[in-house]
Structures are given as structure tokens and as C-alpha cells.
MARTIRO-589326 format. One record per residue: x, y, z of N, C-alpha, C in turn; residue in three letters. Coordinates in steps of 0.2 Angstrom, whole numbers, plus 5000, padded with zeros to 4 digits. Each point is the difference from the previous one (the first is absolute). Example, Ala and Ser with C-alpha at 12.3 -4.5 7.8 and 13.67 -1.06 7.14 Angstrom:
BEGIN
506649725039499650065000500450065000ALA;499850054996500450065001499650055003SER;
This chain:
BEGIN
510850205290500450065001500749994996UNK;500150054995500750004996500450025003UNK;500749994999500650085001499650065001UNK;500050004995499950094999499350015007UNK;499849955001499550015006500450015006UNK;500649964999500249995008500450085001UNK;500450024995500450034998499450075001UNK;499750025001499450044999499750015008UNK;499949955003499850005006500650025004UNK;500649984999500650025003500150065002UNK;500050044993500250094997499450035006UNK;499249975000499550045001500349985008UNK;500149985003500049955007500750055002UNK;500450044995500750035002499550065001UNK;499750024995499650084999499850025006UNK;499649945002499550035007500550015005UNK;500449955001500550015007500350084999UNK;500350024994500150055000499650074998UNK;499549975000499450095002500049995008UNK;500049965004499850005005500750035004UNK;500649974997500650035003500550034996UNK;500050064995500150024995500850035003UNK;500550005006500550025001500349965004UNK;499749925000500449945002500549984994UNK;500850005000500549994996499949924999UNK;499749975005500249894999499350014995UNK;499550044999499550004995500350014995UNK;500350054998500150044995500549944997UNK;500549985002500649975000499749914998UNK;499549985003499549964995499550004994UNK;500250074998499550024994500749994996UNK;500550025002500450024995500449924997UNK;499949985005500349914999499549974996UNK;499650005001499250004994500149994993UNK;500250094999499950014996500449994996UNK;500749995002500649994998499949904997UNK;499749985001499949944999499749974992UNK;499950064998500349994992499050004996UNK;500050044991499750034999499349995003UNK;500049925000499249995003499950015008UNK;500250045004500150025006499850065001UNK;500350034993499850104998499550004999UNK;499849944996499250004996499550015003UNK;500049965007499649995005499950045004UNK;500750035003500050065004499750074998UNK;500150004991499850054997499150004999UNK;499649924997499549995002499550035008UNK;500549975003499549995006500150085002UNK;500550075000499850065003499650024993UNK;500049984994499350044995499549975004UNK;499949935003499249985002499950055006UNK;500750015004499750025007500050104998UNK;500150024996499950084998499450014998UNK;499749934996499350024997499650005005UNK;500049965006499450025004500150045003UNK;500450044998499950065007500250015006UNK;500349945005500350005006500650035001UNK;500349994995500750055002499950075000UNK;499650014995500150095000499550015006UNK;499749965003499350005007500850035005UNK;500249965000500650015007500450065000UNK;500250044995500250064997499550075001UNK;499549984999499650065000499850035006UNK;500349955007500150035005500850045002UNK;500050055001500950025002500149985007UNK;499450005003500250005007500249925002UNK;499749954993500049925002500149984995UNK;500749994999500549974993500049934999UNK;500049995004499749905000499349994999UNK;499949934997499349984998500049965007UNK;499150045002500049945004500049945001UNK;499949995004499549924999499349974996UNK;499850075005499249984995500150014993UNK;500650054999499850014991500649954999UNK;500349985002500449934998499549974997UNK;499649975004499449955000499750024995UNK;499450065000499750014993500550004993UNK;500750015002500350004994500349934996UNK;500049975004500049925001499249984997UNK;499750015003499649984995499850004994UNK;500150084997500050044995500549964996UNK;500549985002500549994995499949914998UNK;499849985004499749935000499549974993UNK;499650065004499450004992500150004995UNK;500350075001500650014993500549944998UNK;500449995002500249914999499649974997UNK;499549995006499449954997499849994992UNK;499950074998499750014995500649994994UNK;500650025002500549984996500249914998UNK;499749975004500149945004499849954994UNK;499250044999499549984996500250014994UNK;500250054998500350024993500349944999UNK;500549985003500549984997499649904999UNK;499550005006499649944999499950004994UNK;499450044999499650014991500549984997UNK;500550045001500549994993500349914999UNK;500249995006500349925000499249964999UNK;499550025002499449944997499950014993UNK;500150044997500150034994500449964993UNK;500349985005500949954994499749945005UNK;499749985003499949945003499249974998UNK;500049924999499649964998499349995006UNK;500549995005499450005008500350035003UNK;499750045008500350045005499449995005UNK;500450015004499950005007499850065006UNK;499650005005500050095002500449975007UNK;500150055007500149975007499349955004UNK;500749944999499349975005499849944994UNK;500150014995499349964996500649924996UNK;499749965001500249934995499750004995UNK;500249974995499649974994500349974999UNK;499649944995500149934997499550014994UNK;500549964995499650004994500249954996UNK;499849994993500149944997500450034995UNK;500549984996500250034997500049964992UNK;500250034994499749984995500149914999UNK;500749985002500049935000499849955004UNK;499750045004499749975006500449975010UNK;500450054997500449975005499750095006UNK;500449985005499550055007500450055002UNK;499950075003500550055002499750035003UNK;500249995005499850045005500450075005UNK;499850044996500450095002500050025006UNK;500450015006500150045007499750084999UNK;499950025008499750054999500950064996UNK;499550064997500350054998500749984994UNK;499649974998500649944993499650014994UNK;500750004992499650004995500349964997UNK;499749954993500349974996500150004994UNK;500249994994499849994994500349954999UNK;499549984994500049934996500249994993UNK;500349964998500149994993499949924997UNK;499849984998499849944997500149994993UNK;500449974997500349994994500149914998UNK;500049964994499949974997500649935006UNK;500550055000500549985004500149985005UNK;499650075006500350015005499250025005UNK;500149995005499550045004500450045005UNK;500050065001500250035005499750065002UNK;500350025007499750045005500550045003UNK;499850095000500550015002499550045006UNK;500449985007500050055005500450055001UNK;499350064997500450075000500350035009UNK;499349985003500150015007499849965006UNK;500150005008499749955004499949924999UNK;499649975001500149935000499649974994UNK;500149934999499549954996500249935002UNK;499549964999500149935003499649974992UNK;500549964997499849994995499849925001UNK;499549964994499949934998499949994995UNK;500549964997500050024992499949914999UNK;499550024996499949914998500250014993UNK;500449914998500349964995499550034992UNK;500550034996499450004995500749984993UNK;500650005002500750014993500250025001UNK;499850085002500550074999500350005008UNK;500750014998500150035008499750075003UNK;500050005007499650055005500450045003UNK;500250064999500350055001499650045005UNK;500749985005499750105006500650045002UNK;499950054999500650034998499850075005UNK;500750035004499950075003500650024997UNK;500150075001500850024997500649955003UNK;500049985004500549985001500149915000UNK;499549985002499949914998499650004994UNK;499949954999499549964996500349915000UNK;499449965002499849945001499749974994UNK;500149944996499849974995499749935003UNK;499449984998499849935002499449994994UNK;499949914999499550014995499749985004UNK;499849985008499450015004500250005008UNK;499450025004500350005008499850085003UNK;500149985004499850095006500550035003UNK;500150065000500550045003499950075000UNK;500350035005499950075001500650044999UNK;499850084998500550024997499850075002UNK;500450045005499850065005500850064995UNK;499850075001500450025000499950085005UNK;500650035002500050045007500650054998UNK;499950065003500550054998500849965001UNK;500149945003500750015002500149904996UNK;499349984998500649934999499449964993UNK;500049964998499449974999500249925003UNK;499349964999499949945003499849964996UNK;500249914999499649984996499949935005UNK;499549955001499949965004499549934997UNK;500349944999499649944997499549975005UNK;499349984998499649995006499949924996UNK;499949974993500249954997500350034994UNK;500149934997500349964993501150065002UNK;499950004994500850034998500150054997UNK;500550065000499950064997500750034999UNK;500250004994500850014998500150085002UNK;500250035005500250074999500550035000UNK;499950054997500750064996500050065004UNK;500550025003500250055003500350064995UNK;499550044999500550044995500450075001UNK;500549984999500650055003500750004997UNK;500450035004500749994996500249944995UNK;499849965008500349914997499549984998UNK;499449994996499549965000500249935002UNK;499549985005500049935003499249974998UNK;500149945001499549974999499949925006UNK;499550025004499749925005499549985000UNK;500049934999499449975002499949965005UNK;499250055004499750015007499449925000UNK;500149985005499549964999499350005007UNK;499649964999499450045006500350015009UNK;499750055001500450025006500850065000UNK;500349984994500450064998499850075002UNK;500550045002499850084996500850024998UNK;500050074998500650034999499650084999UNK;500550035004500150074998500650054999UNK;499950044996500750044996499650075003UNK;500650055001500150045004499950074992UNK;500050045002499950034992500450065001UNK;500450015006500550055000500949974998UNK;500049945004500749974997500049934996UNK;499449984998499649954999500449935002UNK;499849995009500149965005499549964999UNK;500349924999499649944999499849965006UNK;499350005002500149935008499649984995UNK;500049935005499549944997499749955008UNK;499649994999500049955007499349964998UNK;499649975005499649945001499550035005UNK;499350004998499450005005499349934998UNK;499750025004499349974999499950014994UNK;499649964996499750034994499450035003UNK;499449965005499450045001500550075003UNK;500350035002500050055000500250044995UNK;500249994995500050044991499250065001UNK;500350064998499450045001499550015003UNK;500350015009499650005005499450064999UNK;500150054997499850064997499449994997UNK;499849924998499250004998499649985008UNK;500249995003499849985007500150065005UNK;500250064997499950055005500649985003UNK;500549984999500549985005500750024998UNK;500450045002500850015001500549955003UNK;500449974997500549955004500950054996UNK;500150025004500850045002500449945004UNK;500549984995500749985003500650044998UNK;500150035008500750044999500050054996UNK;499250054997500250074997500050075001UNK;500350014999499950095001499450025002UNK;499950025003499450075004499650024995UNK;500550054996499850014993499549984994UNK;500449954998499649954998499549985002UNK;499749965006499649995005499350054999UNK;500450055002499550054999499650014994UNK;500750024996499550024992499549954997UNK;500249895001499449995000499449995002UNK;500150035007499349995007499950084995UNK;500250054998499850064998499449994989UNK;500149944999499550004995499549975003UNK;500049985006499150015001499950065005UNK;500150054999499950075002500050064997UNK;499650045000499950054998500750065001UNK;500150044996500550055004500850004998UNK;500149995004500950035001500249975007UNK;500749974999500049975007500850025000UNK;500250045004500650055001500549965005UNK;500649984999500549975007500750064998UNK;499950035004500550074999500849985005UNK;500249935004500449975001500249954996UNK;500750034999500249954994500149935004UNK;500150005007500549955005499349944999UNK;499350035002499549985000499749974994UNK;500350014995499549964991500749965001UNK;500549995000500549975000500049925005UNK;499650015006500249955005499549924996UNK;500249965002499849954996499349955007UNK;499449974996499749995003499649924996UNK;499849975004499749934999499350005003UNK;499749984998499149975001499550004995UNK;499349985007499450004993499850055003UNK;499650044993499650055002499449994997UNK;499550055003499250004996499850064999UNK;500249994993499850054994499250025001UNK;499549995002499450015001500250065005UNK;500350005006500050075003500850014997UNK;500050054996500750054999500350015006UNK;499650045004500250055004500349965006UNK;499749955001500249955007500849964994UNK;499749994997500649954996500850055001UNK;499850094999500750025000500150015005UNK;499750025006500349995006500149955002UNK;500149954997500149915003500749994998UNK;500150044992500850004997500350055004UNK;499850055002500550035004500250015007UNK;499549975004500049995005500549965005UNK;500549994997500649935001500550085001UNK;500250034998500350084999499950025004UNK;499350025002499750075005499650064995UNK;499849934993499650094995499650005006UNK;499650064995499550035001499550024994UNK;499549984998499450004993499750045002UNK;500050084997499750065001499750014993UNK;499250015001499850054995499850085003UNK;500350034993500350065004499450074996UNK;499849954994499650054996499749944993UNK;499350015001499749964993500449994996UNK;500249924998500449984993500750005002UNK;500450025008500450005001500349955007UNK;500349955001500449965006500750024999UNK;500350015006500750015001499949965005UNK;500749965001500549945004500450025002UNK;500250055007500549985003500249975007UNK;500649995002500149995007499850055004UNK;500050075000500050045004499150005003UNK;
């Protein structure tokens, strides 16, 4: 899940509150703070009322005079309706990114492959990559989601690159995740020189057990120290969270799931959480992250989980 994902489930997650309660001012007064938040805000909130007008639930509420509100159940069926509609929208935009991508990935699925110099890649679910291999260079650009790279010794240095890092080594294992709010890079062996690119471009070299991640709103640097066996617990079905956002948390237990996964509390994506999870059951896994809160995991219509406290 991108920005414009997050930023998308937000708009649709303010919509429904306000069909439901269409003369509530703390709604309206959070639509308006929304949108106020600058043009990709408007984008969204203008997206998500065309998804929810083509299916018909708003004018369903209207066609009653005697009953101005949607109800519940046409909440529901309109939740759904606009979900699909997403969905299909969703897809679009897959095609297109497997499209400009070398290998991709669906929810749910791993792949590993050998790649031309022989060295191994292994793609996360719902991730794409492309490749470029040149006289010089080998490189790998993660357009989206995770990879866990092995790049064996051949002369050329090994390039793995997302927008905002890239890591050089001429051999060694490491992972390299990126997420609507940050990307990651993390050494499992050998050594990996890497460039944070930004205002100041910087440059460190991580050695096994290393990670670092850069923030991609203020481009905020951590760096710190793990297990190496635990570098991409993600091919083992496994989640390990030290100290992240709900948010986060969620969106990647949400690439091994179908759908849309809505947290319409900003207080609640925001609170910070630690553990392991099992990405084999989704469903149990996001109750597991938000259960420290008092969420609650509702699926509320085919392709659609909302998370709140209430």
C-alpha cells in the first residue's frame, strides 16, 4: 500500500462517517481539515465521492424524502459497491506498475528467482521490481514492497535501489522494504555502502545485522542493530515490529490480504506497537496489532476491514 492508498482509505473512511451522519459539524469540520491538507488530499477526497456516486448509494439515500440518511444496510451494500469499484481500480493501477516492472508479485504470494548473474531475489508479497544489468553495473530497482537480495561476486558492483536508499556491495544478503511513510534497508551478511538520498545526500556502510531507515516525509535517519536470522522474516510467513506505527503494521499484514483495510482513527494508526506476527492468518495477525488499544477487526462488506476502537 502507497500514500495515495493511505490517503484514499482516509477520504473513503471520512465519506462513509459522513453519509451516515450528514449534519454532524466534528464530521464535516474533519472533512474540511482533510482537505485542507494540501492538493493530494483534494485528489482523494474528490476520487473517493466519484467511486462512491458511481455506485449508486448516495442517490439510493436521497430517493427517499421521508429517509435522508443512508442506512445502514445501504451503507453496507454501498461499502461494498465502492470497494469493488476500488478493487478494480486497484488492479488497474497493478497492471500498470507490472507493466514498467521486470517481476511482480500478487497478495499473499513470494517469489524467488535467479537472476541473470546468478545471484537470488526474492520478491514480498504485492511488490514489483525492475532490473538493469549493464557491463558495469547490476542493479535492481524496487518499484514497490519488499526484496531480499543475494548477490554473488562476479566484478560488477550489485545495486539495490528504492527511491529513497540504495545500497552497493560486490556480494552478501540484505533486505530492502519500502512503505507509504519510510523505506528500510537491512544487512543479513557481507557489507553494503548506502546513500540516503535527499537534501544532504549521505552515505554509510552497514555491516551484517545493521539496518537503517529514512522516513520519506522529513527524510528522518534511524539506524540500529538486529539478529541477522531475522532479516526478512516475511519469507517465513513472519512479522517482527519494533516500536511501529499501527499504520504501518497493518499495511504490511494487509499485502497478504485481499481488499482494503480502513483505520478511520488517526489516534489508532499513529499508536506504536512491537511483536511477532503470523502472516499465515491476516485476520488473527491484525487483531493481534491492535489488540494492546482495544481495536476491533471488522469485515463489514466483501474486500473491505475497518479497525476501530469503538
Amino acid at each position: 500500500m502507497n500514500a495515495r492508498d493511505d490517503l484514499w482509505n482516509e477520504a473513503m473512511a471520512l465519506l462513509l462517517t459522513w453519509q451516515q451522519r450528514p449534519n454532524d459539524e466534528t464530521v464535516r469540520t474533519e472533512i474540511r481539515t482533510f482537505c485542507a491538507g494540501g492538493e493530494a488530499h483534494l485528489a482523494a477526497w474528490d476520487e473517493a465521492k466519484r467511486v462512491f456516486l458511481l455506485t449508486g448509494a448516495a442517490s439510493a439515500g436521497r430517493r427517499k424524502s421521508s429517509h435522508p440518511r443512508v442506512t445502514r444496510r445501504q451503507a453496507m451494500i454501498g461499502a461494498g459497491s465502492m470497494i469493488a469499484a476500488g478493487t478494480l481500480m486497484s488492479q488497474g493501477q497493478g497492471w500498470w506498475r507490472r507493466l514498467s516492472a521486470d517481476q511482480a508479485t500478487s497478495s499473499a504470494q513470494i517469489h524467488r528467482s535467479t537472476l541473470p548473474d546468478g545471484s537470488q531475489l526474492t520478491l514480498g508479497p504485492d511488490s514489483a521490481a525492475r532490473f538493469a544489468f549493464t557491463p558495469s553495473e547490476r542493479r535492481i530497482q524496487l518499484l514497490s514492497g519488499a526484496a531480499f537480495c543475494e548477490a554473488t561476486p562476479d566484478g560488477r558492483p550489485f545495486v539495490c535501489a528504492s527511491d529513497h536508499l540504495s545500497g552497493v556491495t560486490s556480494s552478501g544478503t540484505f533486505e530492502l522494504r519500502t512503505s507509504s511513510s519510510r523505506h528500510d534497508i537491512a544487512v543479513a551478511t557481507g557489507e553494503l555502502e548506502v546513500e540516503v538520498t535527499s537534501a544532504a545526500s549521505t552515505k554509510q556502510l552497514l555491516r551484517a545485522g545493521d539496518w537503517m531507515s529514512v522516513s520519506k516525509d522529513a527524510g528522518h535517519v534511524r539506524r540500529g542493530r538486529r539478529d541477522p536470522a531475522n532479516m526478512a522474516a516475511w519469507r517465513r510467513k513472519q512479522l517482527i515490529a519494533e516500536e511501529e506505527r499501527v499504520a504501518d503494521v497493518i499495511a504490511e499484514i494487509g499485502r497478504w490480504k485481499q481488499g482494503r483495510i480502513l483505520i478511520p482513527e488517526r489516534s489508532l494508526r499513529d499508536e506504536q506497537v512491537s511483536g511477532l506476527f503470523d502472516l499465515s492468518n491476516p485476520d488473527a495477525a491484525l487483531q493481534a496489532v491492535v489488540a494492546p488499544f482495544s481495536g476491533r477487526v471488522r469485515s463489514i462488506a466483501p474486500g473491505l476491514t475497518v479497525i476501530t476502537t469503538i
